[in-house]
N, C-alpha and C positions, 0 to 999 in steps of 0.2 A: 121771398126772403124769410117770412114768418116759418113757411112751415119747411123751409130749410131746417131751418133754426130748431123747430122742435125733432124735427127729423133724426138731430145728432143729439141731440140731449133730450135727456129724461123730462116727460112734462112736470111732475113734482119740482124739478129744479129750473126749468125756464122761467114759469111762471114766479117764483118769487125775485128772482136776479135782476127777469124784466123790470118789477114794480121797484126797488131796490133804485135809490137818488142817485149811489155811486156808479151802477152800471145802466143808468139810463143816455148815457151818449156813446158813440164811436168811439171818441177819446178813453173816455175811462175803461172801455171794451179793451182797446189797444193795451190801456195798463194791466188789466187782469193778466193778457195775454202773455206779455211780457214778464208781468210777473210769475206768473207757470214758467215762461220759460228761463230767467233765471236760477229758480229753487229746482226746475231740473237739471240746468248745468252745473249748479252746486251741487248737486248730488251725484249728477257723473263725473264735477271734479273730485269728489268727496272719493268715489270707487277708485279711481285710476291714482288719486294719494295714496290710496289703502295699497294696489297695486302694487306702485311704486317703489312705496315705503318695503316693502316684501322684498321685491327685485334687487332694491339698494341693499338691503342688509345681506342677501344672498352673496352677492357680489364682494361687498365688502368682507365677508365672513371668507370668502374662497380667498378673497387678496391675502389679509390677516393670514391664512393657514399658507397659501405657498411662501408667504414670507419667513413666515416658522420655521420650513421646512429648509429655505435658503440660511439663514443665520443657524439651525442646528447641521447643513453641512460644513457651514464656518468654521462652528463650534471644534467641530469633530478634525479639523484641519488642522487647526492650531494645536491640540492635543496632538495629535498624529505626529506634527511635524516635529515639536518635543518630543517623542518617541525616537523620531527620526535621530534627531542630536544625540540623544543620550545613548543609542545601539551605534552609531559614529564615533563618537567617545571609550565604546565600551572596547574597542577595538586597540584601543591604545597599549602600546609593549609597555608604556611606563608604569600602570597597573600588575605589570608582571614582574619585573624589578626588586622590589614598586620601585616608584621615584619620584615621590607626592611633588616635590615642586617641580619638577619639568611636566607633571598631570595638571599642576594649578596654572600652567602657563599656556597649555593650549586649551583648559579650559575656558578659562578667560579670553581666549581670543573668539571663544564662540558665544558667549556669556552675552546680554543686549543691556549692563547697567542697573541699573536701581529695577526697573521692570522685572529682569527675568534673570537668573542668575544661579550658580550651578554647585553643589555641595555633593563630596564624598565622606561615607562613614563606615566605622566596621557592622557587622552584628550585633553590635552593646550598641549602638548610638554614637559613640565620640566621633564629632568630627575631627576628617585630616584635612578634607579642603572644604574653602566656603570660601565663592568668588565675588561675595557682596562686599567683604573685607579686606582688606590689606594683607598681606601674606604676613604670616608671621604674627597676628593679632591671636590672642587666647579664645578654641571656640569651647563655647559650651555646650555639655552633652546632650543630648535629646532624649525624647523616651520613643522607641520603635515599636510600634501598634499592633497589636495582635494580625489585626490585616494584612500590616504589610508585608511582617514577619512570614504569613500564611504564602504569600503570592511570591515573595522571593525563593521558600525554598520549593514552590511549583515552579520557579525560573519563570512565572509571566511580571508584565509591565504591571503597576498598581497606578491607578488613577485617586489620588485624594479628593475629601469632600473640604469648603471654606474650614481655616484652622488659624490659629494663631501664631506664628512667626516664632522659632525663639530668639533668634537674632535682630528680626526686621522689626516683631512687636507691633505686628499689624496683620488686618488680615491677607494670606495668601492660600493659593493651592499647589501640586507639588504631582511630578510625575518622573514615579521610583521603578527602578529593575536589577536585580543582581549584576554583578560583573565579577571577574576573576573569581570562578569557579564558585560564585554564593559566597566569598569572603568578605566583599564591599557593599553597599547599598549607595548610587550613582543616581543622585536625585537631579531634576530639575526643579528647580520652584519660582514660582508665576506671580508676581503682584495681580488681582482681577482687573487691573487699566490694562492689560493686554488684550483684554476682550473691548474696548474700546472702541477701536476703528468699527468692529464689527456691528455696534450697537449705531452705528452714524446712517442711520437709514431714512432720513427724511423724505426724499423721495420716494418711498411707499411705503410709510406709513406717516400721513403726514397730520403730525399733534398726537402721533401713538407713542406708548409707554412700551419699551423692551427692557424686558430682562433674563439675566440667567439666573438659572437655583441648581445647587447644588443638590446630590441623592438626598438630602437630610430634607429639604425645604429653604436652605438657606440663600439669601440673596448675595451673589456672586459679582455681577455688573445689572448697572443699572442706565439707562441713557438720562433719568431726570432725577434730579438731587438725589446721587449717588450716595455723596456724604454724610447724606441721615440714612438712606436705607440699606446700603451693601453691609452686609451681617447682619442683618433682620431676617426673621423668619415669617414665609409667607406664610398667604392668609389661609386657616384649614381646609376651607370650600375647593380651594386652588389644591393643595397638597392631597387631598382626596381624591383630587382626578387623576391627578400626578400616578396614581397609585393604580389606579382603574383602568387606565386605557394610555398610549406611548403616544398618541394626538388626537386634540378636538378642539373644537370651539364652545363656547357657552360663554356665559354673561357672568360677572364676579364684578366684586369691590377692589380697586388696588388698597395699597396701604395708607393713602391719603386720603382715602372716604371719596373716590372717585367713580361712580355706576362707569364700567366698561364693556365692552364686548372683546372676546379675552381668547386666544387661538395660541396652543400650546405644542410644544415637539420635541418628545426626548432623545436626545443622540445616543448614539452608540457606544458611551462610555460613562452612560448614565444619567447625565445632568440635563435640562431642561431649558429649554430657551423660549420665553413668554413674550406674545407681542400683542398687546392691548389698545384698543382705540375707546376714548372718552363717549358716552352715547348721545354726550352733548352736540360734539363734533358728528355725529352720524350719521344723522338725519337732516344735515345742511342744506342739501338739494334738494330735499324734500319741503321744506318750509317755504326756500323760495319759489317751489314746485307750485303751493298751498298760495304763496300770496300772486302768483302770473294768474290762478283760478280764478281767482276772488275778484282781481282788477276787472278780468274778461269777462267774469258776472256782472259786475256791474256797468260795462259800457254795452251792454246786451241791447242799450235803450233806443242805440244806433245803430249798430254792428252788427255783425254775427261771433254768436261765442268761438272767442278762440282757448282752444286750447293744447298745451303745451306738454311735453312729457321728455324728460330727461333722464336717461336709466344708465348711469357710468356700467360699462361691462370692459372685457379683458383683461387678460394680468400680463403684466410688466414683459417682456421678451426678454431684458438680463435675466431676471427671476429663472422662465421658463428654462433659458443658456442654464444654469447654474444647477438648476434640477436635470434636466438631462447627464449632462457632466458629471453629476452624485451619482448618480445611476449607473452610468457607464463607467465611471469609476468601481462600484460597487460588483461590478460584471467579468470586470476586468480586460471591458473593449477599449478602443480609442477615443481619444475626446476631442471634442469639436477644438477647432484651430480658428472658428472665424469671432469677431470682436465680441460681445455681449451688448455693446452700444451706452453701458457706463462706464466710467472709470475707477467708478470702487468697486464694481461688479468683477470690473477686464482684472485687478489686483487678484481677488481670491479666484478667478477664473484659472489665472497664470499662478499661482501658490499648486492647485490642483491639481493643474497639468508636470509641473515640477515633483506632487506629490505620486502623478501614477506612474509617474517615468522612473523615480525607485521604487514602485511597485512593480513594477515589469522585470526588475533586477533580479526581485524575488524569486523570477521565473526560471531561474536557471537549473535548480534541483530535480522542476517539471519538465527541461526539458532532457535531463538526462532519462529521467524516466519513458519521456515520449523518443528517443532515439532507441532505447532497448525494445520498447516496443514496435518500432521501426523495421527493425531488425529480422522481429519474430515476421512479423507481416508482410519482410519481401520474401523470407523463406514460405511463409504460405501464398503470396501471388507464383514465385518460382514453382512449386507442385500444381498451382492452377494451370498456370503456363501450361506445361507439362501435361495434365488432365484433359483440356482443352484442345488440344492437338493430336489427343491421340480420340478424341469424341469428332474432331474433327476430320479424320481419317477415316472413322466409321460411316459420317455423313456423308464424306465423297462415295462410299463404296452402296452406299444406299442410292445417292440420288444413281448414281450407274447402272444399279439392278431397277430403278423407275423409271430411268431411258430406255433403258431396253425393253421392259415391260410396254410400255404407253407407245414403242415403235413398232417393237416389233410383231405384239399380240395384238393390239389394239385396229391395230391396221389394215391386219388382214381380215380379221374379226368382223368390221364393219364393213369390208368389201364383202367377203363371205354372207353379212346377212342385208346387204343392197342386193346380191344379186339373186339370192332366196326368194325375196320379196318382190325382187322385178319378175320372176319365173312364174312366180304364181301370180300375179297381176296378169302381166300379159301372155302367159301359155296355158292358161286356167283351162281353156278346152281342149289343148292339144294332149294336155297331158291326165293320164289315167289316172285312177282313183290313189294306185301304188304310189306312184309317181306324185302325187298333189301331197300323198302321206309324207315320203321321204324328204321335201324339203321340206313341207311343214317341220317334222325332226331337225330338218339343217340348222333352220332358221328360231327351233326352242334351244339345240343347243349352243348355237351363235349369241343367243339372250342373257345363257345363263351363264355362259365362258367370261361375258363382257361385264357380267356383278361382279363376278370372283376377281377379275382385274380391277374394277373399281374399287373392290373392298381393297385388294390387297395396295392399290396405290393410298387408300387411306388409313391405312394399318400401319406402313412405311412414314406417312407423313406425320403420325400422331412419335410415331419412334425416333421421326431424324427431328421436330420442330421444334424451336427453342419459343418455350411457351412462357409468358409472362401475363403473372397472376394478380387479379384484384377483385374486389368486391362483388359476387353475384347473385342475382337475387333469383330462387330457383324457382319461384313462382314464373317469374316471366322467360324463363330459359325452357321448363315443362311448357307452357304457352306456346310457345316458339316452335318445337317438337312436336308435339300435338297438330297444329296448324300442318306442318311439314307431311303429317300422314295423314290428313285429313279425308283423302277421299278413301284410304285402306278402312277407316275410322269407321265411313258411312257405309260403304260397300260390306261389311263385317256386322253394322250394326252394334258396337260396342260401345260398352258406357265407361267414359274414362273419370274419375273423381279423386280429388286432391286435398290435402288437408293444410293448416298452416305449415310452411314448409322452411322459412327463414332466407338466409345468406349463408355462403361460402366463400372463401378465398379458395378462388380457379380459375383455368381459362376459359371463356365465356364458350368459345366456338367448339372446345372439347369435351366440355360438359353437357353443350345439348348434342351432340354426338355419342355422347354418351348413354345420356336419358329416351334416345329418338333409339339406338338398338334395343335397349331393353324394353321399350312400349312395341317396337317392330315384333321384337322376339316372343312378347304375350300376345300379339295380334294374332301371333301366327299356329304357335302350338297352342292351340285349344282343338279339343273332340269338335266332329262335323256335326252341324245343326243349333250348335250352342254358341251365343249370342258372347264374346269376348268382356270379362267384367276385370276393369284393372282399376287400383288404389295406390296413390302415391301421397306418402306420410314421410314426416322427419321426426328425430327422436334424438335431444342431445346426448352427447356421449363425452362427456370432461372437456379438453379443448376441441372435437370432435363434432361431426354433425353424420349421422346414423342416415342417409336415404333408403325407405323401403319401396318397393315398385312389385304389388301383388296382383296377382291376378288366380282365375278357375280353370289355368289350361290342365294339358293331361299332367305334368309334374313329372319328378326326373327321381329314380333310383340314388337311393345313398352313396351308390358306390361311384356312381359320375357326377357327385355336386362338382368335384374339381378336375377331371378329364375334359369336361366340355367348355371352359376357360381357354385351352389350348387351340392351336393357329390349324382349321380341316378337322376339327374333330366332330365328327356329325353322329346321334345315336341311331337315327332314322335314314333313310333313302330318301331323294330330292323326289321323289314322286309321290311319298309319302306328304313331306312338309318339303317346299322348296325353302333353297338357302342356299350360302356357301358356305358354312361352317366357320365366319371370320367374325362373325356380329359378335361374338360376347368376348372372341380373345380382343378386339378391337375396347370393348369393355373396362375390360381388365389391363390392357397398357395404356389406354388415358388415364383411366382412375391412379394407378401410379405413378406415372407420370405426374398429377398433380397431387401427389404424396400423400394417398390416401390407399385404400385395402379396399377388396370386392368378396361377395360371400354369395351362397345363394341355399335356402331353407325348403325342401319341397314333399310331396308324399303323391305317389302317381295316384293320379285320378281324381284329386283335389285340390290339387295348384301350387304354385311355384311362389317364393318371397325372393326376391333377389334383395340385396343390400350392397350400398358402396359406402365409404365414411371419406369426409374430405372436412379438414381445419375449419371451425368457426370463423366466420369474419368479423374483423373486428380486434 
């Protein structure tokens, strides 16, 4: 037991602990024990608070801002929808007339009372209607603002900042646009209790302070004692952000000396909607996070620590409905039709939906437009059509000439060189030297009749194939090709080497048919004894990609870089270099085919540069 004991602990500390009154029993051992293990579950409850405490604010800070974001599409609703009214209104024949009271009678009929309520004036100011009053009551002038002046004779909508009523004598906001030809100004104007309902957000932000501020900083609506602060100007810290950035969160004072945690978002017609939570309020579950630790510290004496962790996450699903819906409003796709799962949410959901379905109205200018365009587009399908049909005719007459080809040369071709090679197999002795020569000849030129058909069946295929292009990487296309000649490669002894070489857009299986003749075609013309050295390098060229493919053969005369591109054009005898003369025009109809140009740079006796250029990818 002893030298357990000192086993795990250091002898400077056994020995005095030993001698020590309070740890001379089991019991009081057990207490030490205990007691470490308490001060360390304090201390791991102490991190996972710290944690916590992190997560919570996170959380809460993400709630705060999508809520911002929900009350500033509110925001932008209700303005909009005022827009709506007043380009409704603007329509009216009695404006043309005029005929100001039959204008103040269906104004009024769309007017919502002391709240919201609707005034026409000329260019000086004077009103002729104002449907907060009695027809007929004396109005008095206004002064028309330099802004607004500015924006009516632009013919846009003008959105006001908080102002003073000169009728109502309190504060309001007001949403103006010209009508009959810039002679009127066709206002609406707003008591801030219309932004009301919008600020009723208990359920997600619950003991949070919302408000709106106008462009200046001025407070608009407010959801807690409105009456002392709506026309107040917020706090600078706050109008600084305002300024800085269209949304964030960070930490502020309200106007009541309250520490907050404060997520802000300005809508689209300027003004601001702030949603604030107390920091008192913030850390609720966290405290009693703090005292479930503290409890389970101290019944350690029994138990095993327990301990508890509570991290609210998720945001609201109306919320999420509501932000989507902005969005796709915003996009001008359709909007969700299924419930949000509140009922103040499902109100400005259906306001939305109502507000994109006259945005869809709008649509009708665009679709004059997209029918002209229509138009042009079936005359150019009609030419495809057309195009198409006669490429189509071409391919029937192609594949015809490769039935024929593939039946009728091929056919006999390979009878002719089975029975070459049955002859010389088994009549080897009957037949004389002469005799063993001339099939041997049957049976090279049955070999070399049967390339020339194979070429020319893939000279045909490269011409009739509808090739469709994507991303290729010519490193592993060269790879591919390489492999393919490999045992010409080794039998030859040649050194093939490649540089960074990129991507092209082309067709994968035309392009190493392509790069496979032109390493064929260096394998082959080089002087006898010398060991084939070919280099393949790329080199951009604007939207272009430049492939070189060089090599040390014998090299070709100025005057044929471009005769030997052509279908049988050979400079040499097959006995000289064997071929069929189709390898490079094969070349030269892929490489167009995937719309690009073929060149080739040479000087006899020193070697040949071919080049082809095909579209960057990408």
């Amino acid at each position: 037991m002893d030298l357990m004991y000192k086993l795990r602990w250091p002898k400077s500390l056994v020995l005095p602990l030993s001698a020590h009154p309070w740890f001379g029993s089991v019991r009081s051992r057990l207490l030490l024990l205990v007691a470490i293990l308490t001060c360390a579950a304090l201390a791991l409850g102490g991190l996972l608070v710290r944690e916590a405490k992190r997560g919570e604010r996170s959380a809460i800070a993400q709630q705060l801002r999508v809520t911002a974001r929900a009350l500033s599409s509110a925001v932008d609703l209700q303005i909009g929808q005022s827009e709506m009214v007043l380009k409704s209104l603007a329509t009216s024949s009695h404006l043309q007339t005029p005929d100001f009271d039959a204008f103040d009678a269906a104004a009024r009929s769309v007017a919502q009372g002391n709240r919201m309520w609707i005034t026409l004036a000329d260019r000086a100011g004077n009103q002729l209607v104002n449907t907060r009053v009695p027809r007929g009551t004396l109005l008095q002038p206004y002064k028309v603002t330099a802004e607004v002046n500015a924006a009516m004779e632009r013919g846009e909508t003008y959105v006001s900042d908080m102002t003073l009523g000169p009728v109502h004598r309190g504060p309001i906001l007001y949403v103006a646009r010209p009508v009959a030809q810039g002679r009127y100004i066709l206002t609406l104007v707003m008591d801030p209790a219309v932004f009301g309902e919008a600020l009723a957000v208990r359920r997600l932000v619950p003991g949070g302070t919302v408000a709106i501020v106008d462009r200046q900083g001025i407070l608009a609506a407010r959801n807690r004692s409105p009456e002392k602060f709506v026309g107040q100007k917020a706090n600078p810290d706050i109008i600084k952000a305002f300024a800085e950035d269209p949304e964030n969160v960070m930490e502020s004072v309200t106007l009541d000396q309250i520490a907050v945690l404060t997520a802000f978002r300005r809508t689209q017609y300027g003004w601001t909607v702030v949603v604030a939570l107390p920091q008192s309020e913030l850390y609720e579950s966290i405290r009693k996070l703090s005292a479930l630790a503290l409890a389970c510290s101290g019944a350690l004496l029994g138990i095993t620590v327990l301990v508890a962790a509570w991290i609210g996450r998720g945001v609201v699903k109306a919320v999420r409905t509501l932000v989507s819906d902005s969005e796709a409003m915003a996009k001008g796709a359709t909007l969700s039709t299924l419930p949000t799962g509140l009922a103040e949410t499902d109100l400005v959901a259906g306001a939305m939906r109502r507000s994109a379905r006259q945005l869809r109205e709008r649509a009708d200018e665009r679709d004059r437009a997209e029918e002209a365009l229509r138009l042009a587009r079936d005359e150019l399908e009609q030419k495809v059509i057309e195009r198409t049909a006669s490429l189509q005719e071409t391919a029937q007459h192609l594949e015809t000439f490769c039935y024929s080809v593939a039946h009728d040369l091929r056919s006999p071709l390979r009878a002719q060189q089975g029975f070459a090679e049955v002859l010389l197999q088994e009549y080897h002795g009957v037949l004389d030297e002469n005799g063993r020569d001339y099939l041997t000849r049957i049976s090279r030129s049955a070999n070399r009749l049967d390339v020339l058909v194979n070429d020319l069946l893939a000279y045909t295929r490269i011409t009739r194939s509808d090739l469709k292009f994507a991303s290729v990487q010519l490193g592993k296309t060269l790879s591919e090709a390489q492999a393919s000649l490999a045992e010409q490669i080794t039998v030859q002894k040649a050194i093939l080497t490649s540089g960074e070489l990129g991507a092209v857009e082309a067709h994968e299986a035309t392009l190493g048919l392509v790069l496979a003749n032109l390493i064929s075609n260096a394998l082959k013309f080089v002087a006898p004894g010398i060991a084939p050295r070919i280099h393949v390098r790329a080199e951009p060229r604007r939207k272009f990609l430049r492939v070189w493919v060089e090599d040390n053969g014998i090299g070709i005369s100025a005057e044929y870089t471009t005769r030997i591109f052509g279908v049988f054009e050979r400079l040499h005898t097959a006995k000289e270099y064997p071929g069929t003369g189709i390898g490079l025009a094969i070349v030269k109809k892929g490489v167009e085919r995937m719309g690009g140009q073929v060149g080739v740079e040479s000087e006899p006796g020193i070697g040949s540069r071919f080049w082809f250029e095909l579209p960057k990818a990408g």
